[in-house]
N, C-alpha and C positions, 0 to 999 in steps of 0.2 A: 212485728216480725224482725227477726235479726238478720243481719245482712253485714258484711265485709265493705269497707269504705276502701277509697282509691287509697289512701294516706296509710292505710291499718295494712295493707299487705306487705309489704316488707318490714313488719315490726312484727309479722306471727312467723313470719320466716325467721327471722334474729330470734325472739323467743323459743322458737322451737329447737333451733342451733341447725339447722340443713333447710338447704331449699324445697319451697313448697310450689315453685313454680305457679303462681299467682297470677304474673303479670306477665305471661306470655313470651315472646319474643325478648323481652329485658333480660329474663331470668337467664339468659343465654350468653348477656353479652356482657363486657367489662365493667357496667352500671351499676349492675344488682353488686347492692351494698355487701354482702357474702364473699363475694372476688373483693370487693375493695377493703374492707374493715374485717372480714371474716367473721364468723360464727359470735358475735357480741350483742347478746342479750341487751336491748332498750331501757332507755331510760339513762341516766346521769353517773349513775355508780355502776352500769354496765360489766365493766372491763373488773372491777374490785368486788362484784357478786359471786363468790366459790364458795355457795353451800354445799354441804354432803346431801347427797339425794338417797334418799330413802327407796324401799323396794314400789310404796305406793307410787313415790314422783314418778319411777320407771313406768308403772302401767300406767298410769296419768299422762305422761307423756307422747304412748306409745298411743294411746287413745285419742289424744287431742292430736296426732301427726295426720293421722288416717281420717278423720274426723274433715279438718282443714284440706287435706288435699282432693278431696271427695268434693266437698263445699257442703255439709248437712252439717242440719242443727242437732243438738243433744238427743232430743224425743226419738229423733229422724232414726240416729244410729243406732238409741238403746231400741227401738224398734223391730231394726237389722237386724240385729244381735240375737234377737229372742225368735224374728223369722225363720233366722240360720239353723236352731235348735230343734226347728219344728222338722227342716226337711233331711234327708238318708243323707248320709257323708261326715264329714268331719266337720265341727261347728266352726271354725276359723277361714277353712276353702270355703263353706258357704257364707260365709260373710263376707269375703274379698270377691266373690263370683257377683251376687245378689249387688257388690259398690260398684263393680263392671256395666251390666247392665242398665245402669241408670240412663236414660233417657242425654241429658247432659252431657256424661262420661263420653257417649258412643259418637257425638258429634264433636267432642276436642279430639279422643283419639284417633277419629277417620279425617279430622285436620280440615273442618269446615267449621272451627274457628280459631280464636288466638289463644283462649284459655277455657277453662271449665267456666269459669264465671263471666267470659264472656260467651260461654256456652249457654246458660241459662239466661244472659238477657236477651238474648236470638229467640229462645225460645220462650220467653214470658212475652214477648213480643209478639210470638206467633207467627214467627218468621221462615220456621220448618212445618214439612207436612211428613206426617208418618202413615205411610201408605193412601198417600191423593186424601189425606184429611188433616188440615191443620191444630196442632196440641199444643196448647201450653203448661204440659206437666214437665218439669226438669227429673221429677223422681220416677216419671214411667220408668219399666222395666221391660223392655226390647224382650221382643220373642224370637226365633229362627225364623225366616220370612218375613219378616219385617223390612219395607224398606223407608228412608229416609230420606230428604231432601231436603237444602235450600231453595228458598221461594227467588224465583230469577232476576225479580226486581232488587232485589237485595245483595244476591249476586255480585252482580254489576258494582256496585259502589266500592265491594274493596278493591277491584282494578287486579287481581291476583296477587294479592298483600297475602289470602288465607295460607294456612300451611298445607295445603293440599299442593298447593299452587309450587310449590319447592319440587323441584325436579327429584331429587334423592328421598323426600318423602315416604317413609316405610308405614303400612297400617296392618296391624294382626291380621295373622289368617284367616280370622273366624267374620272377616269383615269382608264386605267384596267393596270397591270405589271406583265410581266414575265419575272421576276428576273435572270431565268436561261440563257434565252437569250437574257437576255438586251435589252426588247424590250418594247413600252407602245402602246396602244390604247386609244382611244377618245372615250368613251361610251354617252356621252351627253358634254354640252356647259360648260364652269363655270358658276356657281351664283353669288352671290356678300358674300355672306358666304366663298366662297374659295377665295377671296381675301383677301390684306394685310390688316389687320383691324390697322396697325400701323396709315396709311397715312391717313390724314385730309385731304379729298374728298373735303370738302365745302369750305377750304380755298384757294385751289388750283382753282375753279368755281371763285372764287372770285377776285383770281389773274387773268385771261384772263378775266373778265366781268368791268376791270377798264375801 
């Protein structure tokens, strides 16, 4: 199975050339290599790598951005993609909506953890309950009335390190939190407003419509 190592996350952020916010709380502060060296592709010849990038690089790009920030594998997304196709709307809103709901997603954004992929080892762990029953799917997809929690023993150990824990803390509308006890609710679906407005939707259409 594929997985993201400690060491690989700030070289898919330098490859990608914009932060992928990977590592939490770093990606904030004057560490992440992005503030300090700026947007420089890895590797040795980094700085003297200025290919012309083609129209495919663009949708390859724009695919592997959304891809990464999500944290799915290939199968995972060309999966999305073809899901998105099945249901009424626009195939690109329902692709960003469907990366929304991800199980994962719904516990970085309501800020009961530090990242998405420290979202998923919370939950491969089995350290949330979704609805008073314990899940380890990261790719569930949250329904309206759904609610969430950290398990309290677990809790306890960040000491209020989470970002819930941040006083100015803001979580989507479509989310309800109770900060106290680490837990969120689904009050309605996302929109396409609460997604990532970084990711270029259309070129990513444009990459699966070769």
């Amino acid at each position: 199975m594929s997985r993201i190592t400690l060491n690989s996350k700030c070289r898919l952020c330098r490859a990608q050339g914009t932060k992928l916010y990977l590592k939490g709380e770093r990606c904030f502060s004057p560490k992440c290599p992005i503030e300090k060296k700026g947007a420089v592709p890895p590797g040795m010849h980094g700085v003297k790598r200025r290919s012309r990038v083609t129209d495919f690089g663009l949708q390859l790009k724009a695919k592997q951005q959304a891809k990464r920030i999500y944290g799915v594998n290939e199968t995972q997304f060309r999966n999305y993609f073809l899901k998105a196709k099945t249901l009424a709307g626009l195939v690109g809103d329902n692709l960003l909506i469907l990366l929304e709901r991800r199980l994962d997603n719904l516990v970085y954004i309501s800020g009961l953890s530090l990242s998405r992929i420290h979202a998923k080892q919370l939950i491969s762990h089995r350290h949330f309950f979704v609805n008073g029953k314990k899940l380890n799917v990261s790719s569930y997809l949250v329904k309206i009335g759904d609610e969430i929690s950290l398990d309290k023993k677990i809790s306890k150990l960040f000491g209020g390190s989470l970002r819930a824990d941040q006083k100015d803390y803001k979580t989507p509308d479509w989310l309800s939190i109770d900060k106290k006890n680490y837990s969120a609710k689904v009050l309605a679906l996302p929109s396409l407003s609460h997604t990532n407005q970084d990711i270029d939707i259309n070129l990513i259409i444009e990459y699966y419509s070769r």
